[in-house]
Backbone as JSON, one array per atom type, in Angstrom:
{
  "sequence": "XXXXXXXXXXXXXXXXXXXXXXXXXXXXXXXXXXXXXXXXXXXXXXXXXXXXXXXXXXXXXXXXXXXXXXXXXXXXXXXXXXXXXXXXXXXXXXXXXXXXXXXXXXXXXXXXXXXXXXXXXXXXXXXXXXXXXXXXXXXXXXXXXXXXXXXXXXXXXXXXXXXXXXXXXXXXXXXXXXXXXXXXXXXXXXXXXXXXXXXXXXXXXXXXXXXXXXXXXXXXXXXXXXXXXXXXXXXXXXXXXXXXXXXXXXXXXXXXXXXXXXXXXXXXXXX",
  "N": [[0.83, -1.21, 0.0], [2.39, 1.28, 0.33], [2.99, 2.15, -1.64], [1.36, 3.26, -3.59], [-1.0, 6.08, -4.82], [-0.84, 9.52, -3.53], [-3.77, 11.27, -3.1], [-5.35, 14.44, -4.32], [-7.66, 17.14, -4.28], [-8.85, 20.25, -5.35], [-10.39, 23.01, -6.3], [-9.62, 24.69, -8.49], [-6.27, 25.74, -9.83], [-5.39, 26.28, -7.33], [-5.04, 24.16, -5.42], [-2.4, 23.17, -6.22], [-0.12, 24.76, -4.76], [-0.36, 23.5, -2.44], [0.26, 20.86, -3.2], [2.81, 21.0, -4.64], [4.39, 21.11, -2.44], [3.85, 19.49, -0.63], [5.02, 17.55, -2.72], [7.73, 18.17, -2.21], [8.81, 17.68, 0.48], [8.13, 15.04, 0.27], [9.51, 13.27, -1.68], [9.36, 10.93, -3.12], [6.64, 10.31, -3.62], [3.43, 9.69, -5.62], [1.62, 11.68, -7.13], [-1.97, 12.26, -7.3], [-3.86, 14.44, -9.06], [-6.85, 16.55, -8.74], [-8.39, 18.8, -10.63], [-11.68, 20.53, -10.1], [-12.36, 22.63, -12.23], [-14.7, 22.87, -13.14], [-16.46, 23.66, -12.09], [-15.24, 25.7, -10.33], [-14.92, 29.69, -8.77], [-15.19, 27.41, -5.12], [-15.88, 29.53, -3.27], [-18.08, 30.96, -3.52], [-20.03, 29.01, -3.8], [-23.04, 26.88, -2.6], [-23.1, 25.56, 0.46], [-24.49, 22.62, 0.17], [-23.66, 22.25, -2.86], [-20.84, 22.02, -2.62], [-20.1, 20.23, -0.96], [-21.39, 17.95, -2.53], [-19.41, 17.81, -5.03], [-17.08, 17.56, -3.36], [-17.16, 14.71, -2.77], [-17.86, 13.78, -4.74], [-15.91, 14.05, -6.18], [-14.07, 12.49, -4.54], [-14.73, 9.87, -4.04], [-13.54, 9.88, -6.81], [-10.7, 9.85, -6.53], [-10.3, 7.42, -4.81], [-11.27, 5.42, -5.69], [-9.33, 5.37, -8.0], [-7.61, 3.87, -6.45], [-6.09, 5.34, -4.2], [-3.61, 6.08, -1.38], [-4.29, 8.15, 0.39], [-6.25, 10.93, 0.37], [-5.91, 14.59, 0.54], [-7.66, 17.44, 1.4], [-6.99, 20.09, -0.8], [-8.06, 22.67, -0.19], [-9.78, 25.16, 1.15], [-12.1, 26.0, 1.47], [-13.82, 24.11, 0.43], [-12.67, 22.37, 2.84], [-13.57, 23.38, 5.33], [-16.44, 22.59, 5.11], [-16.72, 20.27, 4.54], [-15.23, 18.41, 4.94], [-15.5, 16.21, 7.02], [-17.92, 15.07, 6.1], [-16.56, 13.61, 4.48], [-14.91, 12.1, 5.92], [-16.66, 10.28, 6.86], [-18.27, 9.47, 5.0], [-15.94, 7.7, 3.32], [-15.88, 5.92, 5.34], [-13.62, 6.0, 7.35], [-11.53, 4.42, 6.52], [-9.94, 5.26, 4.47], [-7.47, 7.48, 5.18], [-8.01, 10.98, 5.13], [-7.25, 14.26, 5.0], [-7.14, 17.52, 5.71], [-7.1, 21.1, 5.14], [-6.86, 22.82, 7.27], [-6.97, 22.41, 9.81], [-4.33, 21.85, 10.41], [-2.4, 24.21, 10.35], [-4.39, 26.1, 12.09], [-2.92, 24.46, 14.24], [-0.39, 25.15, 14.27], [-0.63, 28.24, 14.47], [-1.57, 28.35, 16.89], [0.31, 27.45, 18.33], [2.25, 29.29, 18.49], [2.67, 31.24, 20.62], [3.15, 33.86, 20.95], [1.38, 35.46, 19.32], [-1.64, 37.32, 19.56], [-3.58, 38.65, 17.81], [-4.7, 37.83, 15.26], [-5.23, 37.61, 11.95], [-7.6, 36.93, 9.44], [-7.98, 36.37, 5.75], [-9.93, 35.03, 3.07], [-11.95, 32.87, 1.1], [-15.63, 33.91, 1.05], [-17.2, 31.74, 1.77], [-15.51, 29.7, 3.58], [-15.29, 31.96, 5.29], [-17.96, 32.48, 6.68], [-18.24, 30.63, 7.28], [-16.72, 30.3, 9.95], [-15.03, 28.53, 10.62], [-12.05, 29.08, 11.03], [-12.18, 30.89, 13.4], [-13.46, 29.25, 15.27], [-12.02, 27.19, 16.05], [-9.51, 28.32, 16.3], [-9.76, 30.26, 19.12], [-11.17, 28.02, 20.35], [-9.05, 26.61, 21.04], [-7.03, 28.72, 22.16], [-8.72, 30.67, 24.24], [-7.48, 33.39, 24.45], [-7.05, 34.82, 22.04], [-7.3, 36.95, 19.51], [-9.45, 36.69, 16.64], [-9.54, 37.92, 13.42], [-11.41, 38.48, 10.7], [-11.79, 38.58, 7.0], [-13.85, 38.34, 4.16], [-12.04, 37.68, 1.2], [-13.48, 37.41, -1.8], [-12.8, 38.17, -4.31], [-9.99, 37.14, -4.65], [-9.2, 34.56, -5.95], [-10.5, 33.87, -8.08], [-8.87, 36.15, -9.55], [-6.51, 34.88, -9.19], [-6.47, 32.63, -10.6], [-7.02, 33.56, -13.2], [-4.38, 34.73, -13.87], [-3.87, 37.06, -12.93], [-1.39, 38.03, -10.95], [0.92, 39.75, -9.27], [0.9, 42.05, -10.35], [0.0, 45.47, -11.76], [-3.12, 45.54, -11.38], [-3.4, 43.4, -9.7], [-2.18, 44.01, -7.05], [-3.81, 46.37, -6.62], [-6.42, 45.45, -6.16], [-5.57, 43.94, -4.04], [-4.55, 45.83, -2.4], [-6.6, 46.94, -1.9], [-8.72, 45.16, -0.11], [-6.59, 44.74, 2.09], [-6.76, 47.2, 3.29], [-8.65, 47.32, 4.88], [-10.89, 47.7, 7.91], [-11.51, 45.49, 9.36], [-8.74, 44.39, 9.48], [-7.01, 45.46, 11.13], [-4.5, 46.44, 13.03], [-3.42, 43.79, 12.88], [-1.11, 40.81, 13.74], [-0.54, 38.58, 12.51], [-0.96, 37.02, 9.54], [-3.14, 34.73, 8.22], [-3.58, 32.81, 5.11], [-6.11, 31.66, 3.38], [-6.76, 30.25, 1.69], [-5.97, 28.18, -0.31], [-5.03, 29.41, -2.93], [-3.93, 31.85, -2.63], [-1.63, 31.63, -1.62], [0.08, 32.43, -3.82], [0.12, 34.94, -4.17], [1.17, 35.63, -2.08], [3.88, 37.27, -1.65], [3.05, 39.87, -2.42], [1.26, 40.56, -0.91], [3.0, 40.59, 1.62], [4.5, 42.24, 1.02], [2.8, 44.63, 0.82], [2.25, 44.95, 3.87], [5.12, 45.7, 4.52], [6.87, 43.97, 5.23], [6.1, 43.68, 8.13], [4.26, 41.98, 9.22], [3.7, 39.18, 10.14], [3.03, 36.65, 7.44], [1.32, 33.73, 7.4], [2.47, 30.67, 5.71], [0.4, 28.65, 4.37], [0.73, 26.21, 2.82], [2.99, 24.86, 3.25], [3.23, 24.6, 5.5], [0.87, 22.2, 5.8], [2.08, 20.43, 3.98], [4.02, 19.5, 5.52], [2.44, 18.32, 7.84], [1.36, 16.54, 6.68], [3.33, 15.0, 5.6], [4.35, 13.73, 8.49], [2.48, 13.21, 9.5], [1.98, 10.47, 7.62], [4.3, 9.04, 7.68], [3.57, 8.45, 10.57], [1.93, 6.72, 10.2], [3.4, 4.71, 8.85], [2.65, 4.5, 5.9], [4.47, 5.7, 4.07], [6.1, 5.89, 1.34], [8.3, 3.92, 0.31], [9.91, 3.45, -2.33], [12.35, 4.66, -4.36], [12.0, 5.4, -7.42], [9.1, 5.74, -7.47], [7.39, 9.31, -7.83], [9.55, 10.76, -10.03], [9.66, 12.07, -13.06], [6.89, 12.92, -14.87], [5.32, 11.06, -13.55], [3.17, 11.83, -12.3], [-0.33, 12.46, -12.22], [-2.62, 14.36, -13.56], [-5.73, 16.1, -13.31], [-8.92, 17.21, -14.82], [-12.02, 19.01, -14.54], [-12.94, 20.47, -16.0], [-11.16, 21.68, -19.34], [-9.07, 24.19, -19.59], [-6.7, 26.46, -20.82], [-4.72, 28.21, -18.44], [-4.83, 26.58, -16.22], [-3.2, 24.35, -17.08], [-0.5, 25.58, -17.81], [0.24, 26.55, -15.24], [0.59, 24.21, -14.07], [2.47, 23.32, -14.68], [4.3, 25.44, -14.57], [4.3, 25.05, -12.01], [5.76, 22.23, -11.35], [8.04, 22.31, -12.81], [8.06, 20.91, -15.47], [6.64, 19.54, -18.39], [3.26, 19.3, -18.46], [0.19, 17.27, -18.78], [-2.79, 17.23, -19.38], [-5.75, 15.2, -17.82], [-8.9, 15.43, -18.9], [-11.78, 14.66, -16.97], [-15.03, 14.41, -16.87], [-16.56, 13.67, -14.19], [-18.84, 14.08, -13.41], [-21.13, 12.97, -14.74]],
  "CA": [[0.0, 0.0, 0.0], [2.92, 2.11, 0.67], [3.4, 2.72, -3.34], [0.02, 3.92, -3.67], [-0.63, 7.59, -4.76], [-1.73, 10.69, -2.73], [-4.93, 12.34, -4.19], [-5.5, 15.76, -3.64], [-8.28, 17.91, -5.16], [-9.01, 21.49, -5.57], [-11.57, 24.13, -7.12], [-8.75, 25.01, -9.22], [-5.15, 25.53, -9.13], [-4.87, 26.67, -5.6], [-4.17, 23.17, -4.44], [-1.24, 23.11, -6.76], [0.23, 25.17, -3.81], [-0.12, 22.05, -1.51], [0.75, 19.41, -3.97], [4.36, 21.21, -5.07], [5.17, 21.74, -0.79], [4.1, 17.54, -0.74], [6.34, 16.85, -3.2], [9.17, 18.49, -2.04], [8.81, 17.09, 1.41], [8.28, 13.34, -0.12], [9.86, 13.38, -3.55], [9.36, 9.98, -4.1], [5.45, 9.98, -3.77], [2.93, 9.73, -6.71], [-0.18, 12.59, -7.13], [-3.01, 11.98, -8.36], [-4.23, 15.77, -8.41], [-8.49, 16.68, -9.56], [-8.71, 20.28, -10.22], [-12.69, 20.91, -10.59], [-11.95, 23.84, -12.99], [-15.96, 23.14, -13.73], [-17.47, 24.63, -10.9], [-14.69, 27.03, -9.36], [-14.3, 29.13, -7.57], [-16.03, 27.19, -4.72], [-16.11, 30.12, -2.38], [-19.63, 31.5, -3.79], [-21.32, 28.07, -3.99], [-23.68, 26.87, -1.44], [-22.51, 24.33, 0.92], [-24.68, 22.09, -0.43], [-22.75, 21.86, -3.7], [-19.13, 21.91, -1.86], [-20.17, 18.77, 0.03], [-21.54, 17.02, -3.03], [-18.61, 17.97, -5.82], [-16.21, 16.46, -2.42], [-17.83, 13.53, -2.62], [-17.88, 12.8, -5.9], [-14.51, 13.78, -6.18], [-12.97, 12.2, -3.38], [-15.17, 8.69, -4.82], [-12.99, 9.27, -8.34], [-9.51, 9.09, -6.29], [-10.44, 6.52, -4.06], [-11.4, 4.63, -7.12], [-7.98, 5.27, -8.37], [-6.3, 3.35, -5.22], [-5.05, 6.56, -3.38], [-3.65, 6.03, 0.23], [-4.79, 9.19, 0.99], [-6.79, 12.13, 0.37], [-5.76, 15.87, 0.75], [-8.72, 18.43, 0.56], [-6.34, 21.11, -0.93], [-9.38, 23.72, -0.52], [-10.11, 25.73, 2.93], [-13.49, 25.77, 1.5], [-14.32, 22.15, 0.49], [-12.48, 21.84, 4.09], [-14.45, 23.89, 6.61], [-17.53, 22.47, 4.37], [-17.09, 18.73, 3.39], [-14.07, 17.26, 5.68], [-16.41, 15.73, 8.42], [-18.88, 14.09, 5.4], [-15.89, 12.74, 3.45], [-14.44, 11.05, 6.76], [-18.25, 9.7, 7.15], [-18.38, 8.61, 3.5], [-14.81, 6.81, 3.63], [-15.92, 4.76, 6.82], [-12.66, 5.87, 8.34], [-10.53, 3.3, 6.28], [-9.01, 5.86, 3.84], [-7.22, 8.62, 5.87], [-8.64, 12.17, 4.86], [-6.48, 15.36, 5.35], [-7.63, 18.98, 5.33], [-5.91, 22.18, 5.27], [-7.47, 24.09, 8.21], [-6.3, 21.89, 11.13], [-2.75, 22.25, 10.5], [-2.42, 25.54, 10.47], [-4.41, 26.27, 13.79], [-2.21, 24.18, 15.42], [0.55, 26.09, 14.14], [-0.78, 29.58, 15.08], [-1.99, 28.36, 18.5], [1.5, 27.01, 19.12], [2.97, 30.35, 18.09], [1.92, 31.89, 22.04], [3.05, 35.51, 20.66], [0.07, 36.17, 19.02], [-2.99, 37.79, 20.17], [-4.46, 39.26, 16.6], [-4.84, 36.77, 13.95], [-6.13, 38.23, 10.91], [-7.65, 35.44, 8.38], [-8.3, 36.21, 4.63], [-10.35, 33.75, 2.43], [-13.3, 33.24, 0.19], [-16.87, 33.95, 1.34], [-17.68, 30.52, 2.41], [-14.75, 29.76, 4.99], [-15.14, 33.71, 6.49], [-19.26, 32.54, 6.77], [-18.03, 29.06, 8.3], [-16.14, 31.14, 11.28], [-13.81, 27.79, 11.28], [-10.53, 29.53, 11.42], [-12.06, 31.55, 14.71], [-13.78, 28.76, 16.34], [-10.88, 26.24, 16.15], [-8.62, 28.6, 17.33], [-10.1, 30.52, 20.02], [-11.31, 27.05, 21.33], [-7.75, 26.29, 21.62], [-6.5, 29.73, 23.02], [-9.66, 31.92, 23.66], [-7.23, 35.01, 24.84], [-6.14, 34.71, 20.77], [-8.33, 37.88, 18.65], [-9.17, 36.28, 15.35], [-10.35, 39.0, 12.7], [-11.55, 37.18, 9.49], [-12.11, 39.22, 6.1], [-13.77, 37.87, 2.95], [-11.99, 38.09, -0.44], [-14.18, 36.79, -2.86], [-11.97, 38.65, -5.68], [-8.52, 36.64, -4.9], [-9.37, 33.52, -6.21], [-11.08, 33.96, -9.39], [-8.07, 36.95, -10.11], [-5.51, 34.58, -8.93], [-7.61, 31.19, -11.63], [-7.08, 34.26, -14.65], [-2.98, 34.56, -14.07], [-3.46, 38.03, -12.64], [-0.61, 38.41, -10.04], [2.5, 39.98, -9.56], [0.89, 43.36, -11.58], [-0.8, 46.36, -11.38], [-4.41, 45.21, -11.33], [-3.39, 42.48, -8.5], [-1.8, 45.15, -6.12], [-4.44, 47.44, -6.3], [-6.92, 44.48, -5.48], [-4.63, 43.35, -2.52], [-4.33, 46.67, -1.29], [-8.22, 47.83, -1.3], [-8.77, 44.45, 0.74], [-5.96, 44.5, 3.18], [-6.77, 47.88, 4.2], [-9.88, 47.17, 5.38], [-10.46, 48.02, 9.63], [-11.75, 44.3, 10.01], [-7.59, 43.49, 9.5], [-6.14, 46.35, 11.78], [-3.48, 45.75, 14.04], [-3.18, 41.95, 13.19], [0.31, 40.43, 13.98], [0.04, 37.93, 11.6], [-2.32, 36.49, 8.3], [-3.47, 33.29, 7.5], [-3.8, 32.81, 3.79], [-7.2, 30.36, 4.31], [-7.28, 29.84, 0.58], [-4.76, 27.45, -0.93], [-4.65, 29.96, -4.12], [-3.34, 32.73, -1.67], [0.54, 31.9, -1.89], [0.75, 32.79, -5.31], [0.49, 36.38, -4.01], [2.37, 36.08, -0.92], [5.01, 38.43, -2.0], [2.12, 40.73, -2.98], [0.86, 40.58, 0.71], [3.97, 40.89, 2.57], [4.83, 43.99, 0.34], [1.67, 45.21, 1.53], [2.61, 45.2, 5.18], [6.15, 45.54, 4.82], [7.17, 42.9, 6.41], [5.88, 43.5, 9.53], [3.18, 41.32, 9.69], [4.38, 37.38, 9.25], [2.15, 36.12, 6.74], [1.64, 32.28, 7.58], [2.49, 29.86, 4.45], [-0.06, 27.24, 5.13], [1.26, 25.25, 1.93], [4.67, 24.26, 3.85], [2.82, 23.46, 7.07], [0.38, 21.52, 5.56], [2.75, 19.27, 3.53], [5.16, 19.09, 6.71], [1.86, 17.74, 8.75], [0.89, 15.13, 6.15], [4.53, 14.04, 6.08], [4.24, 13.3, 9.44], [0.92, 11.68, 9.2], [2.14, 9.46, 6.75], [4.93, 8.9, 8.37], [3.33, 7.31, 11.73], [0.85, 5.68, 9.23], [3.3, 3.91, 7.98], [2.65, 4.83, 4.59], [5.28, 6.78, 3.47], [6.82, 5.3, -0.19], [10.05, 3.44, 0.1], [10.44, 3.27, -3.44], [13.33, 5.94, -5.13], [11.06, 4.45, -8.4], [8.13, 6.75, -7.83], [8.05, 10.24, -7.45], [9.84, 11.16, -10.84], [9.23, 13.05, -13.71], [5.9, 12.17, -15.57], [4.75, 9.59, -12.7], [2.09, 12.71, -11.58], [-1.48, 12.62, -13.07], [-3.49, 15.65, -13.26], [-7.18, 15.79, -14.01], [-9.45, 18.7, -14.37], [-13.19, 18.65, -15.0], [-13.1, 21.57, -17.24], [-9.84, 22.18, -19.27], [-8.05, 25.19, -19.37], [-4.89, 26.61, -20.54], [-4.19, 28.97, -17.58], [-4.18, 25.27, -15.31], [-1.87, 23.36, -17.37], [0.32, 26.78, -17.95], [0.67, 27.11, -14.02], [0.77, 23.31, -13.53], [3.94, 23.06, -15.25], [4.81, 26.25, -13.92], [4.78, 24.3, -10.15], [6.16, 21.03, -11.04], [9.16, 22.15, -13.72], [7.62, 20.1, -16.67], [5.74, 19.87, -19.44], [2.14, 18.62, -17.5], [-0.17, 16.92, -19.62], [-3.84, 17.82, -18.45], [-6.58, 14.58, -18.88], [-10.23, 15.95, -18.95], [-12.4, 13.66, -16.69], [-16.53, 14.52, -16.35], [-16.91, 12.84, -13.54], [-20.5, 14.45, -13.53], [-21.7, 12.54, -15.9]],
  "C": [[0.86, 1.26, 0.0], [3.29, 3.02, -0.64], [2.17, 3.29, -3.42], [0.35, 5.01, -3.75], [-1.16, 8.28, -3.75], [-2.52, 11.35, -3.48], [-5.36, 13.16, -3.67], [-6.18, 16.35, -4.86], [-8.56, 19.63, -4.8], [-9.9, 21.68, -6.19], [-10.56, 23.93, -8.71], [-7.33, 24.86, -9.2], [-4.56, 26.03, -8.24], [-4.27, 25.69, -4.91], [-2.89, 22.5, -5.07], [-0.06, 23.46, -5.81], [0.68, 24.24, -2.97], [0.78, 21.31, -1.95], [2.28, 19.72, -4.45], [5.13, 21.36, -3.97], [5.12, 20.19, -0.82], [5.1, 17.46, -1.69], [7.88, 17.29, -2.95], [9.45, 17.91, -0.78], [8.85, 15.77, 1.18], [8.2, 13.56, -1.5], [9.84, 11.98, -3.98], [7.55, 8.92, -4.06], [5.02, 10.12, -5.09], [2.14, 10.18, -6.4], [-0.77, 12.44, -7.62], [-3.92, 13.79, -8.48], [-5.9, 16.13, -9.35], [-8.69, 18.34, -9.19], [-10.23, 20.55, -10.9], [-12.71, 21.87, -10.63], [-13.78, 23.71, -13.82], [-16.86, 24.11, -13.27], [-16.6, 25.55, -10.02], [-15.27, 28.09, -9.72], [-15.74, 28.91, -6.48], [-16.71, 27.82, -3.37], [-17.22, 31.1, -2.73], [-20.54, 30.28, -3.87], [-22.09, 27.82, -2.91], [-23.07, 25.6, -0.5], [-22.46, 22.78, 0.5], [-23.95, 21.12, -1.6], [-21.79, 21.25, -3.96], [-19.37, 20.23, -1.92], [-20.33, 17.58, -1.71], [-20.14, 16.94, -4.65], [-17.42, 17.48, -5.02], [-16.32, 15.63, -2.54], [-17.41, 12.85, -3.74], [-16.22, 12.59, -6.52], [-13.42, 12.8, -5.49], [-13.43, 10.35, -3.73], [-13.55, 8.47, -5.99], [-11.35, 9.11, -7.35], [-9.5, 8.05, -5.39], [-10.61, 4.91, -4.95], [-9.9, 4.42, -7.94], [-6.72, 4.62, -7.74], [-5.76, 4.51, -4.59], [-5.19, 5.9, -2.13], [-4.01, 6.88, 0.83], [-5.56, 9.97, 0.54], [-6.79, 13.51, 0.98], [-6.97, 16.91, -0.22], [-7.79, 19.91, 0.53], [-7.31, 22.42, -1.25], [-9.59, 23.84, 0.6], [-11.4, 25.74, 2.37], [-14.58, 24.64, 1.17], [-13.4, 21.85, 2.64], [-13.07, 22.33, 5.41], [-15.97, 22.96, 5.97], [-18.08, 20.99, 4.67], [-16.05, 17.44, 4.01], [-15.15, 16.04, 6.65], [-17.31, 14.78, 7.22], [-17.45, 13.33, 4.63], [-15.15, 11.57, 4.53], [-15.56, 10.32, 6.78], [-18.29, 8.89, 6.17], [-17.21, 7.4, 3.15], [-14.77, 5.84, 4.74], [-14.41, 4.65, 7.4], [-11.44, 5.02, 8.12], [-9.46, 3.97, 5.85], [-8.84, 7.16, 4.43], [-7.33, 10.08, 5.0], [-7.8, 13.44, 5.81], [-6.83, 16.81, 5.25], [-6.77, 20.02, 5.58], [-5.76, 23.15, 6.17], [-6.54, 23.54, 9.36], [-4.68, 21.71, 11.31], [-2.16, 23.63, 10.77], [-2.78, 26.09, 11.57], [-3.66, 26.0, 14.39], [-0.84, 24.55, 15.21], [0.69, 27.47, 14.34], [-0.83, 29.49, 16.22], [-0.72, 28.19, 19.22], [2.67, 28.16, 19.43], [2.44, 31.49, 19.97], [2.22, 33.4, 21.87], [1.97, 36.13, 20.52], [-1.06, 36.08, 19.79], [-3.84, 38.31, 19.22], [-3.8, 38.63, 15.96], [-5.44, 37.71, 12.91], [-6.46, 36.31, 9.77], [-8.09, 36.11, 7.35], [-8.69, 34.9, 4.0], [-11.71, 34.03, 1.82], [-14.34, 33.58, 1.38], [-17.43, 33.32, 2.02], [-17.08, 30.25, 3.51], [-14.95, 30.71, 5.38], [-16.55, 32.91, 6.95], [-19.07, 31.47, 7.83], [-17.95, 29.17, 9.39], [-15.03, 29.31, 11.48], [-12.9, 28.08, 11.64], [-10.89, 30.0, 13.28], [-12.56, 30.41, 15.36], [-12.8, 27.38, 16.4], [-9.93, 27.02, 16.86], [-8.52, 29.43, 18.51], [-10.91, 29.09, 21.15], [-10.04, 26.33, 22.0], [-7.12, 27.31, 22.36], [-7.5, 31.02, 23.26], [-8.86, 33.4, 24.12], [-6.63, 35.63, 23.13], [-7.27, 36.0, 20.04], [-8.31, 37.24, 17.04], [-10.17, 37.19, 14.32], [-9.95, 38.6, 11.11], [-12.09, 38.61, 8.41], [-12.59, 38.25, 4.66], [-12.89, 38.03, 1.85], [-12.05, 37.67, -1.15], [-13.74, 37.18, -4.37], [-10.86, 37.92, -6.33], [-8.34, 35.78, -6.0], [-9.22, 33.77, -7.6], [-9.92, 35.11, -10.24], [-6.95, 35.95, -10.35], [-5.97, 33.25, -10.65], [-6.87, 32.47, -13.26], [-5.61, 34.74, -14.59], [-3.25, 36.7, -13.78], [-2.75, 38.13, -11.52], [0.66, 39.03, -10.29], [2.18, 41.28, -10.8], [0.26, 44.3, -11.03], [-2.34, 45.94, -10.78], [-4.55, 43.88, -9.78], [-3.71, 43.43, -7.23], [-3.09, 46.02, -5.75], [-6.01, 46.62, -5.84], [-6.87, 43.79, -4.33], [-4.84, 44.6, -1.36], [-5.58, 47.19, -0.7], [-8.36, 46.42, -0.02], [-8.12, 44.47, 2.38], [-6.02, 45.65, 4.31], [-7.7, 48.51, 4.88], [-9.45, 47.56, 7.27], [-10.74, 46.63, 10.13], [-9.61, 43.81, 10.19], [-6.69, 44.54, 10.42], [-5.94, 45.73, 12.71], [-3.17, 44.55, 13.99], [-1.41, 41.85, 13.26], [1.03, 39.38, 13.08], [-1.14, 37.76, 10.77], [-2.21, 35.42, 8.2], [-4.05, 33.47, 5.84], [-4.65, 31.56, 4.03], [-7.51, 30.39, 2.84], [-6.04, 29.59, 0.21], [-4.37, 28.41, -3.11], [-3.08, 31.27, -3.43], [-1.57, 32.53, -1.82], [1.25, 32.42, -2.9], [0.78, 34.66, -4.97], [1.08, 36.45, -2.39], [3.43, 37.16, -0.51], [4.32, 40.03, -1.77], [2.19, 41.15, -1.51], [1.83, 41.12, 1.77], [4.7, 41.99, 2.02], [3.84, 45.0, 1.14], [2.16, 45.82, 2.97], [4.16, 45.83, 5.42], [7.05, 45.21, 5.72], [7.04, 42.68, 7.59], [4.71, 42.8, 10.13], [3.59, 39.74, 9.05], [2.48, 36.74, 8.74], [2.29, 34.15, 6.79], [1.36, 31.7, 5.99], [1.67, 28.84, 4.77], [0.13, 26.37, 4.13], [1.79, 24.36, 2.8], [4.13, 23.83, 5.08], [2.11, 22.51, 6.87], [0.77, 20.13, 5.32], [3.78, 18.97, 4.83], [4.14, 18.26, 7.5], [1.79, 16.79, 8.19], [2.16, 14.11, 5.93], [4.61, 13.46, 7.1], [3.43, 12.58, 10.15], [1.2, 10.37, 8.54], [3.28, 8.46, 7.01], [4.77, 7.87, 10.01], [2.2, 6.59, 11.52], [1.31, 4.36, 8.9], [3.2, 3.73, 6.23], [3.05, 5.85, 3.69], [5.62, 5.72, 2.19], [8.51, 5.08, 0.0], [10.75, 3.52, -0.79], [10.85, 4.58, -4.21], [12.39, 5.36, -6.71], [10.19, 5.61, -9.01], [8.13, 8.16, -7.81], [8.86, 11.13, -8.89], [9.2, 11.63, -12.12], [7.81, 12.52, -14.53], [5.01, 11.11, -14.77], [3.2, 10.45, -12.41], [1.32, 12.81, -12.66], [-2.29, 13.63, -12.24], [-4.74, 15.51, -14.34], [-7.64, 17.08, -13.91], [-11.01, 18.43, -14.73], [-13.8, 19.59, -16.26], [-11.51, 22.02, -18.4], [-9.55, 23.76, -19.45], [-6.28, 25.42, -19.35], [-4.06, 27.37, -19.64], [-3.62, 27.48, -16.74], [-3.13, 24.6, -15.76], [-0.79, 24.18, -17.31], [1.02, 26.88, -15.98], [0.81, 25.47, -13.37], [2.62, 22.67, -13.72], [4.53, 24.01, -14.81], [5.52, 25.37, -12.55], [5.53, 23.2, -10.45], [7.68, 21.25, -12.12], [9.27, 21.28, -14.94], [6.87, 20.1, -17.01], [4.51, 18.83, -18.55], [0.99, 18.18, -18.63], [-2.08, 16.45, -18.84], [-5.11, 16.77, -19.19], [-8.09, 15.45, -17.98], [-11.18, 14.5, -17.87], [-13.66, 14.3, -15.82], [-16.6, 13.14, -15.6], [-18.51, 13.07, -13.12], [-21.38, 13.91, -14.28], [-22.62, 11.46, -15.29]]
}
């Protein structure tokens, strides 16, 4: 079982983010990666939706033999984690992107103002605040929608004018004053990192929750047991990427993350 791939899905390519921090942490795993590029982004849908586009997704890599499942989506993961452990009867271990991260701010005892950015759906959820004020309630957690990032970040606008001036109307909102640090609660979010911490100038540590993420599931996998022994897998071409819609911005930024030509199969699993 230990050869088996890791399957990790996304809206889009936000959980590209994840899946290029996993492979650098275990370079000799195999991804199976499902970017539903049909229905992003999934931070305007109704929960409803979330839950059942998880489902069906998290069916097609389970179907594929994965040892695991990473919901590379803070909003399929405040949403849809809890029904996909339910639906998996607990056999196939299920990973989300929220609970790593808490327990990396909470552990951080400096802070007292959290700020969280993220779609619509996670801000509505209040997961970020009630996970981590149940762990430290003296912690201030001050949550902002930005239902713009996503869908800017999906159309290869970063790193320009039109980003910046999108970043900056957001960040200088009064819901984010005084924070000490940010959570980026949308796995698109790293791609403007730079953006962000320009913003502040540098005085506000912007948490990477990519790199913590893939450091937790290493370590999951790890006292699982099901880490990949084999130097074998893991190499160039071994990684399959699916999408439900194609698009040349995804394959363009998939090859971007992985340093090779990515070869993008189409699979209606709606059908």
């Amino acid at each position: 079982m230990n050869n088996l791939p890791i399957g990790i899905f996304d809206s889009g390519i936000g959980g590209l983010t994840v899946a290029s921090a996993i492979v650098k942490v275990l370079p000799h795993e195999q991804l199976i990666y499902f970017g539903d590029t049909a229905h992003l982004p999934y931070g305007d849908k109704s929960p409803e939706a979330i839950k059942y586009y998880s489902l069906r997704i998290a069916k097609f890599l389970a179907d594929k033999k994965c040892k695991a499942i990473v919901i590379a989506c803070n909003t399929a993961s405040s949403l849809a984690y809890s029904d996909l452990v339910n639906f998996m009867g607990h056999e196939l271990p299920i990973f989300n992107v929220i609970d790593p991260v808490v327990d990396a701010v909470v552990q951080q005892h400096s802070y007292t103002r959290v700020g969280v950015i993220a779609t619509k759906a996670t801000i509505k959820s209040g997961v970020f605040k009630h996970k981590i004020q149940a762990r430290n309630a003296l912690i201030q957690v001050q949550s902002l929608a930005t239902p713009l990032l996503a869908p800017m970040i999906e159309e290869g606008f970063f790193n320009n004018k039109i980003s910046r001036t999108i970043i900056d109307s957001y960040l200088s909102s009064s819901k984010l004053k005084n924070i000490e640090c940010l959570i980026l609660a949308c796995t698109h979010y790293p791609l403007i990192q730079k953006e962000i911490e320009a913003y502040y100038k540098y005085q506000v540590n912007i948490i990477n929750t990519a790199d913590i993420v893939a450091s937790y599931i290493k370590n999951q996998l790890i006292s699982m047991d099901l880490v990949n022994r084999s130097e074998e897998m893991g190499k160039k071409n071994q990684h399959e990427f699916y999408v439900s819609d194609y698009t040349n911005s995804f394959e363009q930024s998939a090859t971007m993350f992985f340093k090779e030509k990515i070869h993008l199969k189409h699979q209606a699993i709606w059908d």
